[in-house]
N, CA and C atoms as an extended XYZ file, in Angstrom:
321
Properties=species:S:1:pos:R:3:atomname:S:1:resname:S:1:resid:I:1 pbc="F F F"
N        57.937      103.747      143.572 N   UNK     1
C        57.099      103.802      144.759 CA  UNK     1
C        57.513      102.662      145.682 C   UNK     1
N        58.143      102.781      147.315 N   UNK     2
C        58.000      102.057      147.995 CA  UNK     2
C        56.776      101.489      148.532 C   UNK     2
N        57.060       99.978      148.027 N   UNK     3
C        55.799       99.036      148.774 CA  UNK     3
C        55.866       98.233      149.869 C   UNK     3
N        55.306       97.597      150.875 N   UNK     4
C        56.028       97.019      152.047 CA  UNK     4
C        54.608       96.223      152.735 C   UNK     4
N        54.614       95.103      153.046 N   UNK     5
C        53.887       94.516      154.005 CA  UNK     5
C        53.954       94.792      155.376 C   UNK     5
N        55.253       95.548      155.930 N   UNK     6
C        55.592       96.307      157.368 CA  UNK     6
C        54.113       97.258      157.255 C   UNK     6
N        54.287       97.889      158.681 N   UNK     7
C        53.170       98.597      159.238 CA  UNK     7
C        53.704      100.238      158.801 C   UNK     7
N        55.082      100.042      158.671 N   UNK     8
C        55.537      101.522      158.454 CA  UNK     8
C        56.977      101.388      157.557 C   UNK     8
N        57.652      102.058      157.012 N   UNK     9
C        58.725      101.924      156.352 CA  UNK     9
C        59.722      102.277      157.224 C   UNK     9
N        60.962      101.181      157.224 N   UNK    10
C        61.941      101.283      158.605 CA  UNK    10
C        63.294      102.477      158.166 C   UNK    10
N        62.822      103.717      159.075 N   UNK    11
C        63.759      104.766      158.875 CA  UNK    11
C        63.261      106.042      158.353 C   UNK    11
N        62.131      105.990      158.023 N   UNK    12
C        61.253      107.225      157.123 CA  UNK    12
C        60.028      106.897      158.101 C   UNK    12
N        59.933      108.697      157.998 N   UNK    13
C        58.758      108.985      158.464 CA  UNK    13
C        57.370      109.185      157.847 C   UNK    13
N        55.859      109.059      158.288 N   UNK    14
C        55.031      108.764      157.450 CA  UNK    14
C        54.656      110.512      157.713 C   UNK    14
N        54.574      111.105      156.667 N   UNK    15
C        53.973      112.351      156.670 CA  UNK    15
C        52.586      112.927      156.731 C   UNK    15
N        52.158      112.179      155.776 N   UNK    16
C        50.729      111.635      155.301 CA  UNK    16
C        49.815      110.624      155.202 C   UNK    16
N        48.734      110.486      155.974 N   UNK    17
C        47.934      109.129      155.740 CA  UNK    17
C        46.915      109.480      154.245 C   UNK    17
N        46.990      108.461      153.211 N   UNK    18
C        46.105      108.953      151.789 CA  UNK    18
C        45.203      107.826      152.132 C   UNK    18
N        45.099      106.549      153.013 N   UNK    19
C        43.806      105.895      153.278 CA  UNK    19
C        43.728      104.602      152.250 C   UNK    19
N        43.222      103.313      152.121 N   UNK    20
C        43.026      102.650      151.661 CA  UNK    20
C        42.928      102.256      150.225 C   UNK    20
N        44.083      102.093      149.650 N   UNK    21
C        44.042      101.396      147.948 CA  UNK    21
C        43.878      100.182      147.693 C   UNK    21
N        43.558       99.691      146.979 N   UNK    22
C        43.265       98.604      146.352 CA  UNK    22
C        43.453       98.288      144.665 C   UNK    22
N        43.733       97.190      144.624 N   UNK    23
C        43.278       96.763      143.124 CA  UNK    23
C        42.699       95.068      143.092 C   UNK    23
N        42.611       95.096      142.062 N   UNK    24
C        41.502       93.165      141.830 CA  UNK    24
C        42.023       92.598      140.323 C   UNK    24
N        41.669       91.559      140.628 N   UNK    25
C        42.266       91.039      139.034 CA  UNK    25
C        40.829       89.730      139.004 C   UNK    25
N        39.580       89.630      138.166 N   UNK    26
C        39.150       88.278      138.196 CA  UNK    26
C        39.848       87.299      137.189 C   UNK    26
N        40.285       86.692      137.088 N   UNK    27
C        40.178       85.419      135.533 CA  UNK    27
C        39.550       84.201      135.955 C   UNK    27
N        39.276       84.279      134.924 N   UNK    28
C        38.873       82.017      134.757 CA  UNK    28
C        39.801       81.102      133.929 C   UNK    28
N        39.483       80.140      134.495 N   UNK    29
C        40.124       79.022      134.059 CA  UNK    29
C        40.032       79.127      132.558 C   UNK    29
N        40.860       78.899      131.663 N   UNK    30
C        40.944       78.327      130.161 CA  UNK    30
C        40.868       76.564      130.006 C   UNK    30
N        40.011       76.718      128.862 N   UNK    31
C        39.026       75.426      128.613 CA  UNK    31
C        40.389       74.054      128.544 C   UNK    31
N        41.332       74.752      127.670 N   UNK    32
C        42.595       73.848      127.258 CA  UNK    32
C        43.220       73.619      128.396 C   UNK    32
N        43.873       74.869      129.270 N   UNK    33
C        44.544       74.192      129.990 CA  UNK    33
C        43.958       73.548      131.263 C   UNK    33
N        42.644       73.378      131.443 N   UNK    34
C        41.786       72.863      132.605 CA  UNK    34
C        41.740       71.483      131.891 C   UNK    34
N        41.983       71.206      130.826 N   UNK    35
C        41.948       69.547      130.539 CA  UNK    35
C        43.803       68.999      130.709 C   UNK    35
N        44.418       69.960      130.242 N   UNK    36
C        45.622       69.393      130.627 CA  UNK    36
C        46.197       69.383      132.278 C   UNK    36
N        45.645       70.252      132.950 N   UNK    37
C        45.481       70.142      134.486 CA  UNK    37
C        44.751       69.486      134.694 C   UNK    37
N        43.852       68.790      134.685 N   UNK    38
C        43.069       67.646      134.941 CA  UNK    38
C        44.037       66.354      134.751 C   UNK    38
N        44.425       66.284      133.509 N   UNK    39
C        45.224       65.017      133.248 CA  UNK    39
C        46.872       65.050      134.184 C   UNK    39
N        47.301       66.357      134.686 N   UNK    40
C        48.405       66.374      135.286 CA  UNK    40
C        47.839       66.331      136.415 C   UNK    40
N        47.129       65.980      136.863 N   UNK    41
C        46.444       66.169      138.223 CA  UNK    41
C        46.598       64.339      138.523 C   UNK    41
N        46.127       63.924      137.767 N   UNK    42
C        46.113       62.596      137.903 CA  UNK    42
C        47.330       62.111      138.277 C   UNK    42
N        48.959       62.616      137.902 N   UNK    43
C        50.122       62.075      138.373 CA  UNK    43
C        50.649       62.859      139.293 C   UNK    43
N        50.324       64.351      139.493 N   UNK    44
C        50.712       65.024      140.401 CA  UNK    44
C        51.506       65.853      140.175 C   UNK    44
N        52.065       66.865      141.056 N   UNK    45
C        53.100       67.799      140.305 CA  UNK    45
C        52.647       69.490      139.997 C   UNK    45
N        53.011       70.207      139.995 N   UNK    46
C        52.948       71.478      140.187 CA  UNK    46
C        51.751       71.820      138.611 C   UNK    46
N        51.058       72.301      138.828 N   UNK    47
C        50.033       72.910      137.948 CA  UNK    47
C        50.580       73.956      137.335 C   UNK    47
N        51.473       74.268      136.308 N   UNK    48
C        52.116       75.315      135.966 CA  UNK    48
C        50.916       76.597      135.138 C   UNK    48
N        50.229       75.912      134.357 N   UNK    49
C        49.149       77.194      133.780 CA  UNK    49
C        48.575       77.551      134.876 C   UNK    49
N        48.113       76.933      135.967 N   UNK    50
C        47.392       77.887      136.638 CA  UNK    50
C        48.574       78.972      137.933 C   UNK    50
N        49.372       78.320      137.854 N   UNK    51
C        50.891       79.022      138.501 CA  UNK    51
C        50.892       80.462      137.756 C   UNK    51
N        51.136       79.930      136.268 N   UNK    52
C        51.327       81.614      135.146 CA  UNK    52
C        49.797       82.298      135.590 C   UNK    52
N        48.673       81.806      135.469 N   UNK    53
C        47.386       82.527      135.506 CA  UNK    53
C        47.161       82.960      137.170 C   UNK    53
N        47.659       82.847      137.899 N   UNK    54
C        47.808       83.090      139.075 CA  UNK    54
C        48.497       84.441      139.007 C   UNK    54
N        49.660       84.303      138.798 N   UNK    55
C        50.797       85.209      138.807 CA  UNK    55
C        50.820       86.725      138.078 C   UNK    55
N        49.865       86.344      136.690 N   UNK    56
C        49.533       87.630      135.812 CA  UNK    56
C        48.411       88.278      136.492 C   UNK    56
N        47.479       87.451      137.123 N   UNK    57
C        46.711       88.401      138.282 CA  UNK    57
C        47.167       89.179      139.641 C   UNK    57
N        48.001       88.788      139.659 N   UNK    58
C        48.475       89.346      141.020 CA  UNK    58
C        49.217       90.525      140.729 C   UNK    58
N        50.026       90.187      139.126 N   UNK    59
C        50.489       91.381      138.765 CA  UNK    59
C        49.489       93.143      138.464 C   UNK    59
N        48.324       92.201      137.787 N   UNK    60
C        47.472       92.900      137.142 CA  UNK    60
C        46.600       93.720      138.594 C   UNK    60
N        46.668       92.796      139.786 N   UNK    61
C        45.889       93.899      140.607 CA  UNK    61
C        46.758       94.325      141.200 C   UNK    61
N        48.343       93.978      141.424 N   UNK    62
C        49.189       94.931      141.965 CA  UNK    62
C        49.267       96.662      140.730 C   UNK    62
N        49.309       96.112      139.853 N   UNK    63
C        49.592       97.449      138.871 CA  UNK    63
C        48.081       98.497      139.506 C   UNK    63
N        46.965       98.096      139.107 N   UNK    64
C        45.425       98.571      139.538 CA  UNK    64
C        45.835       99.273      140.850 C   UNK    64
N        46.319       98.418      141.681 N   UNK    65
C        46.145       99.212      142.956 CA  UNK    65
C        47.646      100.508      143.362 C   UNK    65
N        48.721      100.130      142.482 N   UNK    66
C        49.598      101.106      142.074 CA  UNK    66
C        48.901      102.088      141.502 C   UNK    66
N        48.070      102.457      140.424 N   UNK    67
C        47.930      103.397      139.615 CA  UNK    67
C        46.556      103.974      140.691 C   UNK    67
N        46.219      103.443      141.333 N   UNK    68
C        45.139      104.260      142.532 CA  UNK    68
C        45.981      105.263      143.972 C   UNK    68
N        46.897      104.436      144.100 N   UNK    69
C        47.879      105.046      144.679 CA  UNK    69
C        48.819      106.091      144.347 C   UNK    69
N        48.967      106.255      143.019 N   UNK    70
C        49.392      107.621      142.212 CA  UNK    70
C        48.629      108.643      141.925 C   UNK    70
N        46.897      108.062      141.774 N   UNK    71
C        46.395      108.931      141.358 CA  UNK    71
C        45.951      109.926      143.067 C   UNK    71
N        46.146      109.577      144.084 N   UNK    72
C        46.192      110.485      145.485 CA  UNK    72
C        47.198      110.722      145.913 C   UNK    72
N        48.492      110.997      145.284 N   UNK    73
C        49.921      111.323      145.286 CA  UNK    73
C        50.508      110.215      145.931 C   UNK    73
N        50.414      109.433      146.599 N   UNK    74
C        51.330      108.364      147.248 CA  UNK    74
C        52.353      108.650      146.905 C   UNK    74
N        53.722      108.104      147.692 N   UNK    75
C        55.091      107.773      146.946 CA  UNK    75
C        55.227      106.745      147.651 C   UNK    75
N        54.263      106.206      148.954 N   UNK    76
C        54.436      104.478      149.469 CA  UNK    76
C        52.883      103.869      149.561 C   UNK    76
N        53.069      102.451      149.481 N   UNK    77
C        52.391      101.806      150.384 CA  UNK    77
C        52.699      100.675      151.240 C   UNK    77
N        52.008      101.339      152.482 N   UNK    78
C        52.364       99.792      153.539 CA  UNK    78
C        51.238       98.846      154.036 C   UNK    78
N        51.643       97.944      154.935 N   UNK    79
C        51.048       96.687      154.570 CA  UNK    79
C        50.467       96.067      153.708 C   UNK    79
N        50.625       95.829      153.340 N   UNK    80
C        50.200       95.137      151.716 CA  UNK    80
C        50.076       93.334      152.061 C   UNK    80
N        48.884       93.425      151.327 N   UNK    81
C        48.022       92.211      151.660 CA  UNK    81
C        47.537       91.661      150.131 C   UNK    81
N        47.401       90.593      150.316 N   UNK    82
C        46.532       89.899      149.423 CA  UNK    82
C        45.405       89.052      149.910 C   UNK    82
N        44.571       88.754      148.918 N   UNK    83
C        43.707       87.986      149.251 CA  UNK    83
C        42.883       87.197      148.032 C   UNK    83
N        42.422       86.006      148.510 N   UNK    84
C        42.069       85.164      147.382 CA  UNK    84
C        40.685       84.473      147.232 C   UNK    84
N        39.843       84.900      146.131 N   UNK    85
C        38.269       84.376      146.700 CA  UNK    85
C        37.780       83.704      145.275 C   UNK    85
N        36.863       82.482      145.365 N   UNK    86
C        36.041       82.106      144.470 CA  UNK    86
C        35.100       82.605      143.561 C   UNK    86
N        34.578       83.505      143.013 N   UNK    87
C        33.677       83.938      142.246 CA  UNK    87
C        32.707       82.991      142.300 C   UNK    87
N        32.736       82.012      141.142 N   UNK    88
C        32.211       81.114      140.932 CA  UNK    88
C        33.356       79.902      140.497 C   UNK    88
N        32.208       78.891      139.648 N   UNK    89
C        33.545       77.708      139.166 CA  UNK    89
C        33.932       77.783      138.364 C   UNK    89
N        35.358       78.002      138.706 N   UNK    90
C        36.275       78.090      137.699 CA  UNK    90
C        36.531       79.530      137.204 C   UNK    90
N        36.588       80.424      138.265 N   UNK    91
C        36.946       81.793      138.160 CA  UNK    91
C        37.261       82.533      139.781 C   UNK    91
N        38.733       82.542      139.597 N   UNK    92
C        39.191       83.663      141.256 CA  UNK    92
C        38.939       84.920      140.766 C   UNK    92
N        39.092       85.617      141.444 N   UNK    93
C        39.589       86.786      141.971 CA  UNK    93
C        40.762       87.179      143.165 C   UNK    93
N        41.770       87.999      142.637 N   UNK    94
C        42.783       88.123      143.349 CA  UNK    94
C        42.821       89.439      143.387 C   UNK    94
N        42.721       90.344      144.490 N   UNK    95
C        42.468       91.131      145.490 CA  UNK    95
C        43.678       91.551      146.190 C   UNK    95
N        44.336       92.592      145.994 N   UNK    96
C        45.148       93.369      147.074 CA  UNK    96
C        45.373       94.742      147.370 C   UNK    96
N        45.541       94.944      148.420 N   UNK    97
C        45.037       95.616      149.243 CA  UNK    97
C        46.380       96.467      150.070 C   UNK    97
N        46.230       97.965      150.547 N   UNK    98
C        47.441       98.384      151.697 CA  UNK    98
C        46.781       99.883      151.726 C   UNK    98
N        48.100      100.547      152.671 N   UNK    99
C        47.724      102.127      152.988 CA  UNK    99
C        48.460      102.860      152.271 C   UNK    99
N        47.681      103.809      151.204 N   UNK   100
C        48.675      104.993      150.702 CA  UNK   100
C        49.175      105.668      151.805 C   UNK   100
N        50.588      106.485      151.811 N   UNK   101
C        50.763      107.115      152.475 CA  UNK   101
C        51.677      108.148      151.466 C   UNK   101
N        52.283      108.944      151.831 N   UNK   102
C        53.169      109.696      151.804 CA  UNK   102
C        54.490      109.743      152.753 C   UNK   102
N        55.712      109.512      151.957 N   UNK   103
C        57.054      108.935      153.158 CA  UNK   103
C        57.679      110.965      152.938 C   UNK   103
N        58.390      111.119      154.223 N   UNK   104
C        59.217      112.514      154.510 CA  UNK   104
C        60.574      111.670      152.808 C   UNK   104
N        60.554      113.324      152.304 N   UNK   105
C        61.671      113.088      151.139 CA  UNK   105
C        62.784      112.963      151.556 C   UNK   105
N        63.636      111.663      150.778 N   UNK   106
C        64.783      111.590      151.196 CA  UNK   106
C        65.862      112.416      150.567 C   UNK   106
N        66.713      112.358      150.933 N   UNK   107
C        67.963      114.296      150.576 CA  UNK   107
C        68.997      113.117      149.720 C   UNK   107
């Protein structure tokens, strides 16, 4: 499935509008690595567990919002967005978002 943050896919035509997909991912922080990010916090430097716990969400609501997009035939989506919100402390939610469409088949 072509995915794209463009407004349209460059060279293909949109055949079909299928309307708004989505998927979400919440997690929270883990108890362990919020003490070892705490203590790496103190010297500075890239937060790597929350980098990986970041990253498996984004996967996890990209897949969610893939399998919503299959299930109304899609074969694209465009603009594709993310977005990032607090729940509460010590728990995001990662949120993304675009337009199913349907692209003309290529020969």
């Amino acid at each position: 499935m072509d995915i794209t943050n463009l407004e349209s896919m460059p060279g293909k035509k949109i055949v079909k509008h299928l309307g708004l997909v989505q998927g979400s991912s919440v997690r929270a922080k883990h108890a362990g690595r919020d003490l070892l990010s705490s203590i790496k916090n103190l010297f500075g430097g890239e937060l790597t567990s929350y980098t990986e716990l970041l990253q498996e969400s984004r996967e996890e609501a990209m897949d969610r919002m893939l399998q919503q997009a299959k299930s109304v035939e899609a074969n694209a989506i465009l603009n594709v967005r993310f977005s990032t919100s607090s729940i509460t402390q010590g728990a995001a939610e990662i949120y993304v978002y675009g337009t199913a469409v349907q692209l003309e088949a290529t020969e």
